[in-house]
N, C-alpha and C positions, 0 to 999 in steps of 0.2 A: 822437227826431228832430223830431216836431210842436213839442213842448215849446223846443226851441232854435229854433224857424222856419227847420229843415234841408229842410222838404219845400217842395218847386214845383208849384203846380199846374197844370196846363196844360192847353188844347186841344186837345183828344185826335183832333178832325175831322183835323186834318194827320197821323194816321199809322195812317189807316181805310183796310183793304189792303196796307198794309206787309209786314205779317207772313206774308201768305198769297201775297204775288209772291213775295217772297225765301224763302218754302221751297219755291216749284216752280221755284226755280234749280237746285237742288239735283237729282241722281238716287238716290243712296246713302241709302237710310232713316238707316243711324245718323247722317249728316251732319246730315239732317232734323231728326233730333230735338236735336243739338248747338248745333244755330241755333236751336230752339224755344226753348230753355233758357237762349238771349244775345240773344233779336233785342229783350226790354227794354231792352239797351243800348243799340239804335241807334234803336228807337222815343224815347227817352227824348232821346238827342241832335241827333235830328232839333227837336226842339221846343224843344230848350235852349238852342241855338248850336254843334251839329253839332259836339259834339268828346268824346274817349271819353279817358278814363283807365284801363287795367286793367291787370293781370297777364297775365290769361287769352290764350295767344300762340294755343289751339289755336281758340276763336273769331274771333280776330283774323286768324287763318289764312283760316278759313272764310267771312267778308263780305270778306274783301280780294280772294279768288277768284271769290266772286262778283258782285264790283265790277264784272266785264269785262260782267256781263249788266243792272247795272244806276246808271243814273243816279243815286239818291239815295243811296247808297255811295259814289259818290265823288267826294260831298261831306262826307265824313265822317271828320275828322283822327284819330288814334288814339296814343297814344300810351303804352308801358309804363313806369311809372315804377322799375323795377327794372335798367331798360335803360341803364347810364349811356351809352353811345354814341349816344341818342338825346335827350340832353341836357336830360330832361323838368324838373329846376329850373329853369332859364333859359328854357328854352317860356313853365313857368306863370310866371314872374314877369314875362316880356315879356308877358304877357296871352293865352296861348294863340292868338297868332296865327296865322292859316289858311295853312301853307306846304303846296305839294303833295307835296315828300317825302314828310309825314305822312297823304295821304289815302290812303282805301285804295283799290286798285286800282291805286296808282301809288305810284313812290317806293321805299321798302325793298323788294328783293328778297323774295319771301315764297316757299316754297315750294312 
């Protein structure tokens, strides 16, 4: 990844406390630890340009519920590229632009 200049390094001040608000959202230890295990995600696109690509539906569950308790979640688009009714070719080729269907907290129905 170094080697192809796939890595970004960033300033890491913007997302000092992130990780420790967003797991006292939480009550369910095992939740706890499920977001311990993905909040690199949203650290990661908090600093990037606030937008996530994964598979993983059962994290995506879990910051989108608890988007309702917090503001810097839902700023943060999400999208599964395995999802074709979520039309994530045409997202990335229009430039991942910010729609609010896609943030979480808001938009697709979640669980």
């Amino acid at each position: 990844m170094y080697g192809r200049k796939l890595v970004c390094f960033t300033d890491q001040d913007e997302t000092v406390g992130l990780e420790e608000r967003l797991l006292k959202l939480v009550d369910q230890s095992t939740e706890r630890v499920a977001m311990r295990k993905d909040v690199h995600l949203v650290e990661a696109a908090w600093v990037t340009g606030r937008r996530i690509a994964s598979f993983d539906e059962k994290a995506r569950d879990l910051f989108h519920r608890a988007a309702d308790r917090a503001a810097e979640l839902r700023k943060i688009s999400w999208v599964n590229p395995e999802r074709q009714e979520e039309k994530p070719i045409r997202w990335l080729q229009e430039g991942a632009p910010d729609e609010a269907g896609r943030r979480l907290g808001r938009g697709l129905q979640r669980s």
